[in-house]
Each structure stands twice: as structure tokens, then as C-alpha cells.
gemmi code that builds the backbone of each chain (N, CA, C; Angstrom):
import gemmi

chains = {
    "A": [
        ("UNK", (52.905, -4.366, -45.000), (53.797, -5.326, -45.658), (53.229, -6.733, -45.706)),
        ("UNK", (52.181, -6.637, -45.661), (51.190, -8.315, -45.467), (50.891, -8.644, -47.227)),
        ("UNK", (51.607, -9.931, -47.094), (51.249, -9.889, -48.773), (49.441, -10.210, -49.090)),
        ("UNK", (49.174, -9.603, -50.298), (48.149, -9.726, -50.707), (47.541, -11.170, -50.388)),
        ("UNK", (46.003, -11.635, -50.161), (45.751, -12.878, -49.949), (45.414, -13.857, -51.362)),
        ("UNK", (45.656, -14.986, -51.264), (45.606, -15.636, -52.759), (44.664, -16.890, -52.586)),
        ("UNK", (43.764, -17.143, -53.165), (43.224, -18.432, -53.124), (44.025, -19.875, -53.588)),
        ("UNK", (44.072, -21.109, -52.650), (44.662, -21.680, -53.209), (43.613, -23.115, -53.068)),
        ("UNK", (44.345, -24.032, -53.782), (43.047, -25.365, -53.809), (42.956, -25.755, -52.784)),
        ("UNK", (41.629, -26.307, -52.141), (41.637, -27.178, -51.165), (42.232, -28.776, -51.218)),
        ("UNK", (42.440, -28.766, -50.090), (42.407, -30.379, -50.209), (41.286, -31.449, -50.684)),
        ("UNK", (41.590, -32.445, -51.574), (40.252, -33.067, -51.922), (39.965, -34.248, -50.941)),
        ("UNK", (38.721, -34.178, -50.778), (38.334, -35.349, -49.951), (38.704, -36.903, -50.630)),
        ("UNK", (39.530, -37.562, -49.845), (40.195, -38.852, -50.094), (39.671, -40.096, -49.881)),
        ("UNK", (38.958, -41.106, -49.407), (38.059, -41.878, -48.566), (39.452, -43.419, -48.342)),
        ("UNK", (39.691, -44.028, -47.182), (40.339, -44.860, -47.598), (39.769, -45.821, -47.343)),
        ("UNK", (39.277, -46.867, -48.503), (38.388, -48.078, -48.500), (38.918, -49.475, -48.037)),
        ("UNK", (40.123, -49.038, -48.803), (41.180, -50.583, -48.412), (40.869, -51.303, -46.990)),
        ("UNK", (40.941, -50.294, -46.109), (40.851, -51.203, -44.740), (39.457, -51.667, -44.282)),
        ("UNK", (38.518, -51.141, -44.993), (36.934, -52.101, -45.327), (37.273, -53.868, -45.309)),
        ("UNK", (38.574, -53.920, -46.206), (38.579, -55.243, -46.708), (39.222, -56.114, -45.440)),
        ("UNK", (39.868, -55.349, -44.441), (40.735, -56.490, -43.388), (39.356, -56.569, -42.741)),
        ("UNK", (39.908, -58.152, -42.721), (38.869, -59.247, -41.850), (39.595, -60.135, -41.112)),
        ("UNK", (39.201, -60.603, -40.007), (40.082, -61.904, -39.870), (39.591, -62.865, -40.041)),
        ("UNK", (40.721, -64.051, -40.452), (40.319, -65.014, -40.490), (39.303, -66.230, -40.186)),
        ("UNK", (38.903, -67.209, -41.199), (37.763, -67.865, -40.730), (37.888, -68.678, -39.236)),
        ("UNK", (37.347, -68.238, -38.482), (37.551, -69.117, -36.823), (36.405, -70.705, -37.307)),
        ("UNK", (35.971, -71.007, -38.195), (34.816, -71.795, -38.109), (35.525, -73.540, -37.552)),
        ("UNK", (36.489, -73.567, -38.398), (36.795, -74.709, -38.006), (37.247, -74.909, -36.533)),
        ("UNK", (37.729, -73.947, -35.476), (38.297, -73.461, -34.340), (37.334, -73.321, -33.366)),
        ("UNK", (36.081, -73.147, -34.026), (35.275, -73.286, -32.475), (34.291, -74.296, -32.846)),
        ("UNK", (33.642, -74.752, -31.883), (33.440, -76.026, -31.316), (31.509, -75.847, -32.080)),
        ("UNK", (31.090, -75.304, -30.986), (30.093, -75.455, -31.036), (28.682, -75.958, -32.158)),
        ("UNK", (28.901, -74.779, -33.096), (28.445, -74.674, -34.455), (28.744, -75.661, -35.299)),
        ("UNK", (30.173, -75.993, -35.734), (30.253, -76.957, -36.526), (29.483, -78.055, -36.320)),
        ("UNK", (29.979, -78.187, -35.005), (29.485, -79.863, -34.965), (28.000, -80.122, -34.896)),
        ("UNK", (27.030, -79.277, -34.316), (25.919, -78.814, -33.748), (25.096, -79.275, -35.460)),
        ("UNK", (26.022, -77.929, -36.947), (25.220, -78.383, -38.146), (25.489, -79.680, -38.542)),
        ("UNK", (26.840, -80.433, -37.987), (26.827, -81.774, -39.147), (25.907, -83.276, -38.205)),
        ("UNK", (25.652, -82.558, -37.087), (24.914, -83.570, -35.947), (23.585, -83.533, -37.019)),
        ("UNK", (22.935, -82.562, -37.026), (21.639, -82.108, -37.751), (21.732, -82.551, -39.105)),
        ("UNK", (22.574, -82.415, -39.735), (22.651, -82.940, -41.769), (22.669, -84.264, -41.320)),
        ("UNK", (23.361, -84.952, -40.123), (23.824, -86.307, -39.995), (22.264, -87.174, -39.759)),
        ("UNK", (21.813, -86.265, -38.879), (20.327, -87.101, -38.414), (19.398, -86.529, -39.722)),
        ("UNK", (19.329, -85.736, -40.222), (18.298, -85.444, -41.634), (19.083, -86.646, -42.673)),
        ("UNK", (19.993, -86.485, -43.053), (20.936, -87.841, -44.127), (20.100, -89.275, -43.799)),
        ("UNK", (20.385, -89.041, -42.309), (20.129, -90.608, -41.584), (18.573, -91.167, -41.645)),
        ("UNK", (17.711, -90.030, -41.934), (15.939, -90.114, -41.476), (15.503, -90.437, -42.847)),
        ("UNK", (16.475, -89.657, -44.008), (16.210, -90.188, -45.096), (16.520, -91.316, -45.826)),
        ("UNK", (17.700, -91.691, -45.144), (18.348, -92.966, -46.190), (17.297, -93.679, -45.164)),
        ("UNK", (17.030, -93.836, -44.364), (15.937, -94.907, -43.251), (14.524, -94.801, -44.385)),
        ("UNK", (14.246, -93.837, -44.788), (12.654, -93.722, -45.489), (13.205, -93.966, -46.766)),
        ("UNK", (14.285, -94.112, -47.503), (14.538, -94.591, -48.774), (14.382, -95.890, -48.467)),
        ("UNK", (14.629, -96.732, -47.888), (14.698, -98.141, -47.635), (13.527, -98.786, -47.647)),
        ("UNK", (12.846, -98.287, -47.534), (11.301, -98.834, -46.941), (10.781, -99.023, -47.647)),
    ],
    "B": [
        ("UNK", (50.777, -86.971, -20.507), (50.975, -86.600, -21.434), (49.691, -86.280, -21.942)),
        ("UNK", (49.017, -87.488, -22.479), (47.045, -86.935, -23.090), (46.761, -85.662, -22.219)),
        ("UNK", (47.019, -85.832, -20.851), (45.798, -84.941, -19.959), (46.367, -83.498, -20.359)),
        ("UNK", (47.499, -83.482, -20.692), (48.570, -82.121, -21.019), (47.913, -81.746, -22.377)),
        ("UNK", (47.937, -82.599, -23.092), (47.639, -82.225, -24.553), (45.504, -82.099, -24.889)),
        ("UNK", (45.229, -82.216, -23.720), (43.683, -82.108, -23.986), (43.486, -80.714, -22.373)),
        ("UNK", (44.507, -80.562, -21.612), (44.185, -78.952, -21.060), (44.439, -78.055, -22.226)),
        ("UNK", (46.144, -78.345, -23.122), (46.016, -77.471, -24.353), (44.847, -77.120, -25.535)),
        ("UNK", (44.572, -78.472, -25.637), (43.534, -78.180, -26.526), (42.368, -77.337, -26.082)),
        ("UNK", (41.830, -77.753, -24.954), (40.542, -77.407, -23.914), (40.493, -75.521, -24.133)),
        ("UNK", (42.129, -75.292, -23.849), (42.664, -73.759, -23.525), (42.452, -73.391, -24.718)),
        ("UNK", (43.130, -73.511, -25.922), (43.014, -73.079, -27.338), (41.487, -72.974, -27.623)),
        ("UNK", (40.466, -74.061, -27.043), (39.329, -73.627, -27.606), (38.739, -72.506, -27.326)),
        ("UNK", (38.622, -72.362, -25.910), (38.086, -71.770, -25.100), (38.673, -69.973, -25.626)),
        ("UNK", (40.031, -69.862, -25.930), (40.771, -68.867, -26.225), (39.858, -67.992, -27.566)),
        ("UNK", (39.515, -69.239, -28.367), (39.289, -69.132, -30.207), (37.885, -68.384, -29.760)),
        ("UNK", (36.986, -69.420, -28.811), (35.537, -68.589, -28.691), (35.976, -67.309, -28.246)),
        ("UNK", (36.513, -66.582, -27.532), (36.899, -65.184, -27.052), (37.396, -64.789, -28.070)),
        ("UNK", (38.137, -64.893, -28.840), (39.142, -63.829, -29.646), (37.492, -63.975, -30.658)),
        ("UNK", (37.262, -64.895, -31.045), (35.321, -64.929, -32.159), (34.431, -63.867, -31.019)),
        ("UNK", (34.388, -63.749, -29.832), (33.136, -62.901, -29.567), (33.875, -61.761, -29.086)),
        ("UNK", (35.057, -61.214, -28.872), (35.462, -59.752, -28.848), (35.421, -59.224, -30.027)),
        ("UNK", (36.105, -59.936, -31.068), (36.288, -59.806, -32.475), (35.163, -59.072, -33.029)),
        ("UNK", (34.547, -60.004, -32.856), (32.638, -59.306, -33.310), (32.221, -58.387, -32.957)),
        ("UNK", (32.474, -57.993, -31.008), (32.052, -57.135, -30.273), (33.056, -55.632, -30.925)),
        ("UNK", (34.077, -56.171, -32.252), (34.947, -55.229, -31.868), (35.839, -54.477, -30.928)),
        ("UNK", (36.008, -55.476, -30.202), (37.347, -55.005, -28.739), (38.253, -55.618, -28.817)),
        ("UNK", (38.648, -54.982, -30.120), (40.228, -56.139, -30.316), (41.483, -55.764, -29.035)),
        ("UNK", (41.504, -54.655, -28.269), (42.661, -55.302, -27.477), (42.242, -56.292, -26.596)),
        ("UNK", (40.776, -56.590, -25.986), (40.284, -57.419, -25.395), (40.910, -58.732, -26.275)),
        ("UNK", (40.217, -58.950, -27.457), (40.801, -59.670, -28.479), (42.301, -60.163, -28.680)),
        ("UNK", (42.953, -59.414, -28.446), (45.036, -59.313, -28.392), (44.609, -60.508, -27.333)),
        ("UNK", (44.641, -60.438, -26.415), (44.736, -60.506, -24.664), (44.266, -62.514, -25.024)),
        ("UNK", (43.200, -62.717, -25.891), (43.129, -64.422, -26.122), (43.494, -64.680, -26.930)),
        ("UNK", (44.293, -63.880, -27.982), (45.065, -64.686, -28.848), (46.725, -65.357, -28.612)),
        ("UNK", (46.664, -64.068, -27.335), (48.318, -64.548, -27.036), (47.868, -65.512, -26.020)),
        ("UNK", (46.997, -65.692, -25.592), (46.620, -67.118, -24.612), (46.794, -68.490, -25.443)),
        ("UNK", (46.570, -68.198, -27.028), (46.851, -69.041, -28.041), (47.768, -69.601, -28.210)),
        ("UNK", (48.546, -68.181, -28.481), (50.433, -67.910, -29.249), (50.840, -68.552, -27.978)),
        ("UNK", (50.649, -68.670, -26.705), (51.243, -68.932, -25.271), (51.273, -70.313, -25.373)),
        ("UNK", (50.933, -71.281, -25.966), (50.721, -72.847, -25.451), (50.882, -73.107, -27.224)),
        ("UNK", (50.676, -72.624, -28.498), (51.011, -72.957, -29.649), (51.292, -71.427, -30.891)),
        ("UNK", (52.765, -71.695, -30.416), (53.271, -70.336, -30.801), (53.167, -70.109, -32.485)),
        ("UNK", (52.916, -71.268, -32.864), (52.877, -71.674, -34.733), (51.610, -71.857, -35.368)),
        ("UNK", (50.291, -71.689, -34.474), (49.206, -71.603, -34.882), (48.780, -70.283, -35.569)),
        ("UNK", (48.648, -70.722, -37.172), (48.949, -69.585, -38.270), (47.492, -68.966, -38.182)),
        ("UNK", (46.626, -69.458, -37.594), (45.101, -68.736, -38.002), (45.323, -67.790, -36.458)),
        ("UNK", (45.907, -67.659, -35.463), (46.312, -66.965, -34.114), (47.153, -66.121, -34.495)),
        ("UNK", (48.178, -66.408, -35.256), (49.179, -64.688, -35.876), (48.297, -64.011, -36.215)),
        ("UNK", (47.478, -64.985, -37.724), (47.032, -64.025, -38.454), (45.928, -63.266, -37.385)),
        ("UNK", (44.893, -63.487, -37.059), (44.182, -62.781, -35.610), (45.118, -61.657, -35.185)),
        ("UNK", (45.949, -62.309, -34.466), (47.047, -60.952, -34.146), (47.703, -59.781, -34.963)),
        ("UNK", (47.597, -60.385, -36.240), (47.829, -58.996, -36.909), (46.541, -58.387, -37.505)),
        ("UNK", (45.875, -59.043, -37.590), (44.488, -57.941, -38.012), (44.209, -57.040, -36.599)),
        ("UNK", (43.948, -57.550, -35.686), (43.336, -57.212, -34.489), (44.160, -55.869, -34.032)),
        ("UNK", (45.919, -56.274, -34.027), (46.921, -55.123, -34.150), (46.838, -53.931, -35.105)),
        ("UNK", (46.298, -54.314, -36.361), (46.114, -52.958, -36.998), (44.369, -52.287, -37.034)),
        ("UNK", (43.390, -53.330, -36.451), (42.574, -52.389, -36.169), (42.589, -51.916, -34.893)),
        ("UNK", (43.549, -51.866, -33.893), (44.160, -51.135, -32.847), (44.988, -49.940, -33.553)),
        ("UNK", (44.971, -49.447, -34.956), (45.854, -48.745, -35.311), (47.494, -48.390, -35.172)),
        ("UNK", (47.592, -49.974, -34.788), (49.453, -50.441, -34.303), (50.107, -51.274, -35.657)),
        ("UNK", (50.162, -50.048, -37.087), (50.505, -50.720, -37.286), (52.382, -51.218, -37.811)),
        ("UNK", (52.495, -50.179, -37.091), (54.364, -50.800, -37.069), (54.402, -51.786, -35.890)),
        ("UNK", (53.877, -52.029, -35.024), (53.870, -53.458, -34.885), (53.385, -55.098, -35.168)),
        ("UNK", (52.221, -54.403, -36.059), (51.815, -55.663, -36.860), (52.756, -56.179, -37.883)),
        ("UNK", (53.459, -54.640, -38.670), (54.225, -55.003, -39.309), (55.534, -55.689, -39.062)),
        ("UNK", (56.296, -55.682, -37.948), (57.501, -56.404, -37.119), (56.746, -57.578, -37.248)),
        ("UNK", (55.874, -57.889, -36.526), (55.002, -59.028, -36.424), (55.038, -59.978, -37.073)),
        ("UNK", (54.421, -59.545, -38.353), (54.668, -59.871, -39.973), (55.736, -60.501, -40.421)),
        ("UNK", (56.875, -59.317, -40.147), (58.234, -59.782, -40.524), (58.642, -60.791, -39.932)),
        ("UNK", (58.382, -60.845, -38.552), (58.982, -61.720, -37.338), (58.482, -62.983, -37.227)),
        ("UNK", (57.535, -63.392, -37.651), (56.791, -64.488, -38.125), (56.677, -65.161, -39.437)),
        ("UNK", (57.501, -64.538, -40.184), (57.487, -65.178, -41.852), (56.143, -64.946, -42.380)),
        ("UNK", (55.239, -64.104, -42.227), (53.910, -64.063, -42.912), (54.221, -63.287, -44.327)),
        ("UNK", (55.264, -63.111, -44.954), (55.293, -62.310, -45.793), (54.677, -62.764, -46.769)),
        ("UNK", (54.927, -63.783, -47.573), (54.369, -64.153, -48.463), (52.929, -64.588, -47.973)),
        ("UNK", (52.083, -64.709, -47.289), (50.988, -65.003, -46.996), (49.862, -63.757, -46.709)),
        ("UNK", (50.508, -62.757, -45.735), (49.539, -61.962, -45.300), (49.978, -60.512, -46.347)),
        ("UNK", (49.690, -60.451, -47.846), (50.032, -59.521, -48.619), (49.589, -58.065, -48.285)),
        ("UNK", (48.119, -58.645, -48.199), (47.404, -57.243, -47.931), (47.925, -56.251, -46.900)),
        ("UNK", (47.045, -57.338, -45.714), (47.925, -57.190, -44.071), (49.800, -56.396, -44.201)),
        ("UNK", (50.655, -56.522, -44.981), (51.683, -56.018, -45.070), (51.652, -54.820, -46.018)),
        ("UNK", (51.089, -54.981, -47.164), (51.171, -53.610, -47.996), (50.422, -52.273, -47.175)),
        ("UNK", (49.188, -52.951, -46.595), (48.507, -51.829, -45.437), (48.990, -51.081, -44.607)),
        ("UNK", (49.777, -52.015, -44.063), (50.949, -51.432, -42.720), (51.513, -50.866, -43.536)),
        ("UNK", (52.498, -50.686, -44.697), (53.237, -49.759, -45.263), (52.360, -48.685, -45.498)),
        ("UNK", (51.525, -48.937, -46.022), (50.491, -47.244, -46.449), (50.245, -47.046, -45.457)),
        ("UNK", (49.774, -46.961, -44.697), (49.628, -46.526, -43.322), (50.675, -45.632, -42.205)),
        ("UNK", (52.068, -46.414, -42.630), (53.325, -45.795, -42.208), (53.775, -45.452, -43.015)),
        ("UNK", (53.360, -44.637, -44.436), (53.859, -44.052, -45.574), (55.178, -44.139, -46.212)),
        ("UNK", (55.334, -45.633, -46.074), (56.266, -46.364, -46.562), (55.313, -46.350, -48.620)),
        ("UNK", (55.093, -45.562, -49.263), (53.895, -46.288, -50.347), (55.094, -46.800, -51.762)),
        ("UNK", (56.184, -46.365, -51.382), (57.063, -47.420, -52.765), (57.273, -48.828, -52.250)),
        ("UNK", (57.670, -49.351, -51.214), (57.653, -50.470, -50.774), (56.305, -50.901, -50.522)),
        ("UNK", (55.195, -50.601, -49.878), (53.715, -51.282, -50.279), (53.156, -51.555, -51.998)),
        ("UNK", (53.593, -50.568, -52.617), (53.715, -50.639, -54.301), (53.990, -52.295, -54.600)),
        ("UNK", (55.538, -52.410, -53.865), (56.579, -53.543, -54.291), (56.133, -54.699, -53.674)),
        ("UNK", (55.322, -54.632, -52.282), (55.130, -55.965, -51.640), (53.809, -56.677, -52.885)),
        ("UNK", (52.926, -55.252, -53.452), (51.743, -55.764, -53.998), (52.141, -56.132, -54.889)),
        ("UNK", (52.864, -55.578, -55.982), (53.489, -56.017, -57.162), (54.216, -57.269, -57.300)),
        ("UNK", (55.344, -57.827, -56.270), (55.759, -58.660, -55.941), (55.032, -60.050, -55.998)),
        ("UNK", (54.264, -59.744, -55.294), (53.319, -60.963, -54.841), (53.189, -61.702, -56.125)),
        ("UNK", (53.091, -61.119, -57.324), (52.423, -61.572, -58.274), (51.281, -62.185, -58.869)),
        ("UNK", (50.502, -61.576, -58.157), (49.095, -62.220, -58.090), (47.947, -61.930, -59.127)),
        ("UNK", (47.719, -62.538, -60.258), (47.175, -62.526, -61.549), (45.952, -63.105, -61.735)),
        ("UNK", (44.741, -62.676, -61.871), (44.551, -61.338, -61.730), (44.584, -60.861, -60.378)),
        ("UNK", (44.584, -59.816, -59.646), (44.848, -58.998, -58.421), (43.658, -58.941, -57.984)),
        ("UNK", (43.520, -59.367, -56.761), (42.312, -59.689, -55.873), (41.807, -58.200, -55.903)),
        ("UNK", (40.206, -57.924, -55.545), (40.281, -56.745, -55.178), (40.256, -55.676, -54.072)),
        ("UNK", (40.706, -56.778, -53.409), (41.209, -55.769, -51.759), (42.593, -55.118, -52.207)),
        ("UNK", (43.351, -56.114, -52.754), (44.548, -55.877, -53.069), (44.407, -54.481, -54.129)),
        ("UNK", (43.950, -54.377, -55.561), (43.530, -53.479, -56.534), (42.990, -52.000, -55.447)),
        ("UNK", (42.137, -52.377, -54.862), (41.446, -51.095, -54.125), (42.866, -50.206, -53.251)),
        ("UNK", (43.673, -51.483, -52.772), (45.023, -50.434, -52.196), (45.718, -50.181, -52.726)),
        ("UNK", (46.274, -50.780, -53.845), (46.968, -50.444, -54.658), (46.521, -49.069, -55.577)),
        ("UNK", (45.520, -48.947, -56.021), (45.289, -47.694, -56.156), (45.335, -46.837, -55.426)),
        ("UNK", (44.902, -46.648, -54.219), (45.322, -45.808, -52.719), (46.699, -45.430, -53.282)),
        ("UNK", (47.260, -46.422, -53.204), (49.139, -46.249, -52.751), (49.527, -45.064, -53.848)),
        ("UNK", (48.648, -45.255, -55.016), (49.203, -44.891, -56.378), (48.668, -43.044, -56.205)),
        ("UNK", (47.502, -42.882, -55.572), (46.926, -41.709, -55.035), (48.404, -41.227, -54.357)),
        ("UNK", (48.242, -41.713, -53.517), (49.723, -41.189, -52.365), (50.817, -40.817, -53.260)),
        ("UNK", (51.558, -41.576, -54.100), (52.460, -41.585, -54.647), (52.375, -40.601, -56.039)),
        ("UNK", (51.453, -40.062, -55.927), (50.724, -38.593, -56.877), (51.187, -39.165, -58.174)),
        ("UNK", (50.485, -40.433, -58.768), (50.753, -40.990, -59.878), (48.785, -41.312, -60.591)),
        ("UNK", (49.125, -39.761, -60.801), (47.303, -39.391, -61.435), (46.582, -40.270, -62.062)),
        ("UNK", (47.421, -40.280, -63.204), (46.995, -41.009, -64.321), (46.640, -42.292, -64.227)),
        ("UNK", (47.679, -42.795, -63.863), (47.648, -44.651, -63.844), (46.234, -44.898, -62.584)),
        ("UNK", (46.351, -43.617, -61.725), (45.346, -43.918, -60.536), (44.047, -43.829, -61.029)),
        ("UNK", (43.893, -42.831, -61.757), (42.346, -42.939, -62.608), (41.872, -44.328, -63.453)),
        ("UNK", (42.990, -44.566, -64.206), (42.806, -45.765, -64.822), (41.941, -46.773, -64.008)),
        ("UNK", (43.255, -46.810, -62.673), (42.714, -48.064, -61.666), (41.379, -47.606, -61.045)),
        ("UNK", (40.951, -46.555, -61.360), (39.527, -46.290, -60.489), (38.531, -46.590, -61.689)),
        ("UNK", (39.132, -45.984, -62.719), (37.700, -46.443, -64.020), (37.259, -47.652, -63.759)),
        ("UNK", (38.904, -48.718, -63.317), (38.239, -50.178, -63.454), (37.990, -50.511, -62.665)),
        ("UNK", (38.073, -50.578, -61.527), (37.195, -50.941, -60.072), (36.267, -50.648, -60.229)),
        ("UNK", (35.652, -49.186, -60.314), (34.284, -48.585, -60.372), (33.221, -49.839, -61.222)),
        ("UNK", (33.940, -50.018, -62.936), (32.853, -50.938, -63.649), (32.871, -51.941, -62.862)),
        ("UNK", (33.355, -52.671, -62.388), (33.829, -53.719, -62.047), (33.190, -54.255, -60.389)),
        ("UNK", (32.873, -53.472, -59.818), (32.789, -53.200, -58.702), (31.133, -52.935, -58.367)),
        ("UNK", (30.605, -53.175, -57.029), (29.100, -52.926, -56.890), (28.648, -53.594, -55.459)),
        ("UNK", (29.327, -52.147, -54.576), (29.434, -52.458, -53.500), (28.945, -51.229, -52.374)),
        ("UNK", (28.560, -51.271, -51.412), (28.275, -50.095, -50.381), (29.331, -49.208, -50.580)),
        ("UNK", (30.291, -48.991, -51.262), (30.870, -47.878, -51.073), (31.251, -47.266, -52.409)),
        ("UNK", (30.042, -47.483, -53.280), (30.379, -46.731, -54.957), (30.255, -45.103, -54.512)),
        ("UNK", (29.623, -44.487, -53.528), (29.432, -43.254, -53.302), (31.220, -42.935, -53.174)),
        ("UNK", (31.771, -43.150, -52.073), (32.879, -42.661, -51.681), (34.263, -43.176, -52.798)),
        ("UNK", (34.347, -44.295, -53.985), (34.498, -44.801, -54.847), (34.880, -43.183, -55.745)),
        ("UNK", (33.288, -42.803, -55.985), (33.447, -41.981, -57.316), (34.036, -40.306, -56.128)),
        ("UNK", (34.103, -39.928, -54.808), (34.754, -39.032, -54.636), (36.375, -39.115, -54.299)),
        ("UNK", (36.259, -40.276, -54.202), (38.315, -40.472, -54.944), (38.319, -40.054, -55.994)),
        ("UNK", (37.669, -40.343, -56.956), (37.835, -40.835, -58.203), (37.837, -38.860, -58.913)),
        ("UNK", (37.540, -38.191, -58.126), (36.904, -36.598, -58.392), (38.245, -36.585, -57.732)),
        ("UNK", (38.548, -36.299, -56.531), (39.914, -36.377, -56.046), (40.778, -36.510, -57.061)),
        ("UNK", (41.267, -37.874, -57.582), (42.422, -37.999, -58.699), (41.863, -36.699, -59.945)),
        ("UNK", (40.615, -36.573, -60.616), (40.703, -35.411, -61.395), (40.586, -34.107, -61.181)),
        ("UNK", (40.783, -34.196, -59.893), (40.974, -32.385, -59.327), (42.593, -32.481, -58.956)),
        ("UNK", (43.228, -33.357, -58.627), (44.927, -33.197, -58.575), (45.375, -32.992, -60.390)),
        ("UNK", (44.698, -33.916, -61.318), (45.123, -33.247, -62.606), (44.781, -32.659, -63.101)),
        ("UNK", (43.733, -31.764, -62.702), (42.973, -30.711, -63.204), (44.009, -29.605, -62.834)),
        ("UNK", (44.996, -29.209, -61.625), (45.698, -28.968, -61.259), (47.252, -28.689, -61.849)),
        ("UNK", (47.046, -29.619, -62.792), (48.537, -29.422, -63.753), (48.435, -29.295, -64.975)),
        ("UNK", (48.895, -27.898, -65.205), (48.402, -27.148, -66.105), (49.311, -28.157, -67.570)),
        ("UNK", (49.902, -28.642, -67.642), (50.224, -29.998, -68.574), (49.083, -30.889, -68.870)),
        ("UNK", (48.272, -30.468, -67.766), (47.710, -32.508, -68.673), (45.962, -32.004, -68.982)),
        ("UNK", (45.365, -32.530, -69.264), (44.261, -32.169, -69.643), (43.568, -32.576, -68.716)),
        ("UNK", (42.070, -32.079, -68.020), (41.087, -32.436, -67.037), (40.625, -33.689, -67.910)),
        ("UNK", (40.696, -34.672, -66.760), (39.558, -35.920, -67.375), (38.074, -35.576, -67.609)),
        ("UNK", (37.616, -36.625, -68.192), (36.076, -36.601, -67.977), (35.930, -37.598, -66.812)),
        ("UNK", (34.957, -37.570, -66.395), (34.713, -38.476, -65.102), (33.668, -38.867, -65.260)),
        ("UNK", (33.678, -40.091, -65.760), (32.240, -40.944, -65.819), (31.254, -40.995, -64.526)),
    ],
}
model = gemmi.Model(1)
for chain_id, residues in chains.items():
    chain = gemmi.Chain(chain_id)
    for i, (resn, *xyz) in enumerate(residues, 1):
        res = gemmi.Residue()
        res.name, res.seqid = resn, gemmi.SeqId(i, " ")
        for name, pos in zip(("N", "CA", "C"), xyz):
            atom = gemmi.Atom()
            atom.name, atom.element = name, gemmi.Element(name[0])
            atom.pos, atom.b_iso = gemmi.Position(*pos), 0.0
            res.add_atom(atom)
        chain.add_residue(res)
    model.add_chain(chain)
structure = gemmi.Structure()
structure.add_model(model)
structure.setup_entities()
């Protein structure tokens, strides 16, 4: 009394990409170090040049 | 008073570098653990929710990111972050509505990429192929491989109904 066997579709492979996209937020302004570290450096390169423009 | 308001500050920094190097390391409950050191001394610091709810749903919590969400007024702000938590908790007519809602013209494409998801879920073939034709052109990213086996996915569910005709699949 076993019913006959039937092929049925598989499931298709799905991929979910969406959560690729969560990131969190930019911390740059929030930590210390870095920021200030590049505008120390643009500040003294700015500064070495407007000094050799003058001259 | 200053010395109060520069231990807070001192604490918040110190907090931000930890939640930045677990974050990275990927150990977001490590991660949870300095953001509420955040939320603890400045409960309204919006870049510390938001932390907390990403960090919460890549802990795979996300009916509590979503309370979170709610409980914090991020609705209108954290769109994605909320339509996610609904697909995720197969809520997908209300993630539909938060994305739709938003009104966001043209539709970012984090937003587009779930929104098609949702539309997969919600076994709405057609319109879902559409949204994959146009991501796909549109799109040119590490994941065009897994891209075009959705995209086989949506035309093997309508290949399936003997009503509609098999797409072609570019």
C-alpha cells in the first residue's frame, strides 16, 4: 500500500546578499587617533609649503 | 563639573576604539559589551544605537535589534537595518512597506538588493526577475556569481507554473 514514488522539484539555491551590505557606521570622527595624526601631517605639509611659497 | 564631563568624554573614547577594534576583529558581542559602556554615560549618542543594532543583528538577534529600532525612534533613519530584521523574522509584507515607505528615489542599492529578496519570499516571480535583470546590468560586484543563481532560482519557481512561460535568462 506504499504509494508509488514521484519526483518532485528541488529546492533552488537562494543566496542572501542583502546582509553583505550591513556595515556600521563611520567611527572616524569618534576615534582619536587617526584623525588628528592626518590633519597634524596636511597641517605641517600646508605649512612647509606656504613657508617655500614666500621665499 | 569639567573633570565629570572630560572622565565622560575620556570613557566614550576609549569605548569607540573597542567597539572599532572588536568590530573589525568581528566579535560583536565583545563589541555589544562597549557600546553599552557608550549608551551608559550618553544614552542619545545616535552613531552608538546605530553600532548596537548592526552588531545585534550580526549576532543574529534580530527581534531585538528590531525592539531596539522601535524603542529608539530609528525608524525613519535605520531603513535597511529595519526592513532586514523583518526578512529575517519573515515578517516580508511589512519589510515590503518599511522599504516602500521610506520613499527613497532612486532606491539605494542595499535597499533594491532586499527588496528583491523580500519579493523572492513573497513568491512574486515576475516583478522579482525584473528587479534582478536590473541590478545584474547595473551592478559589478564580488557577488555577480551568486546574483545570476537567484536570478535561475526566480526562473525555475516560474518555470514551475504551468501558466506563465519560462524566462530567458540573460
Amino acid at each position: 500500500l506504499t504509494p508509488d514514488m514521484e519526483p518532485i522539484p528541488c529546492k533552488p539555491l537562494f543566496f542572501d546578499l542583502a546582509m553583505n551590505y550591513l556595515e556600521m557606521p563611520s567611527l572616524e570622527d569618534k576615534l582619536e587617533s587617526p584623525g588628528k595624526k592626518g590633519a597634524s601631517i596636511t597641517g605641517f605639509v600646508k605649512g612647509f609649503l606656504g613657508w617655500g611659497g614666500n621665499k | 563639573m569639567s573633570k565629570e564631563t572630560n572622565t565622560k568624554e575620556a570613557l566614550v573614547k576609549a569605548a569607540y576604539s573597542d567597539v572599532n577594534k572588536f568590530a573589525s576583529n568581528q566579535e560583536y558581542d565583545k563589541a555589544v559589551k562597549a557600546v553599552n559602556r557608550i549608551l551608559g554615560v550618553a544614552p542619545d549618542d545616535q552613531t552608538a544605537l546605530h553600532c548596537k543594532v548592526v552588531c545585534l543583528m550580526q549576532l543574529s538577534k534580530f527581534d531585538e535589534a528590531h525592539k531596539f529600532i522601535e524603542k529608539n525612534r530609528m525608524n525613519g533613519t535605520l531603513i535597511f537595518e529595519k526592513a532586514y530584521c523583518e526578512y529575517r523574522l519573515n515578517k516580508q509584507l511589512q519589510a515590503l512597506k518599511t522599504i516602500d515607505e521610506a520613499g527613497m528615489q532612486p532606491l539605494p542599492d542595499k535597499l533594491k538588493e532586499l527588496r528583491t529578496q523580500v519579493l523572492y519570499r513573497l513568491e512574486k516571480y515576475e516583478e522579482c526577475l525584473e528587479a534582478y535583470k536590473d541590478i545584474i546590468k547595473n551592478s559589478s560586484d564580488e557577488y555577480e556569481d551568486e546574483r545570476r543563481t537567484n536570478l535561475s532560482a526566480v526562473a525555475a519557481n516560474l518555470a514551475l507554473d504551468p501558466n506563465k512561460d519560462v524566462p530567458d535568462v540573460p
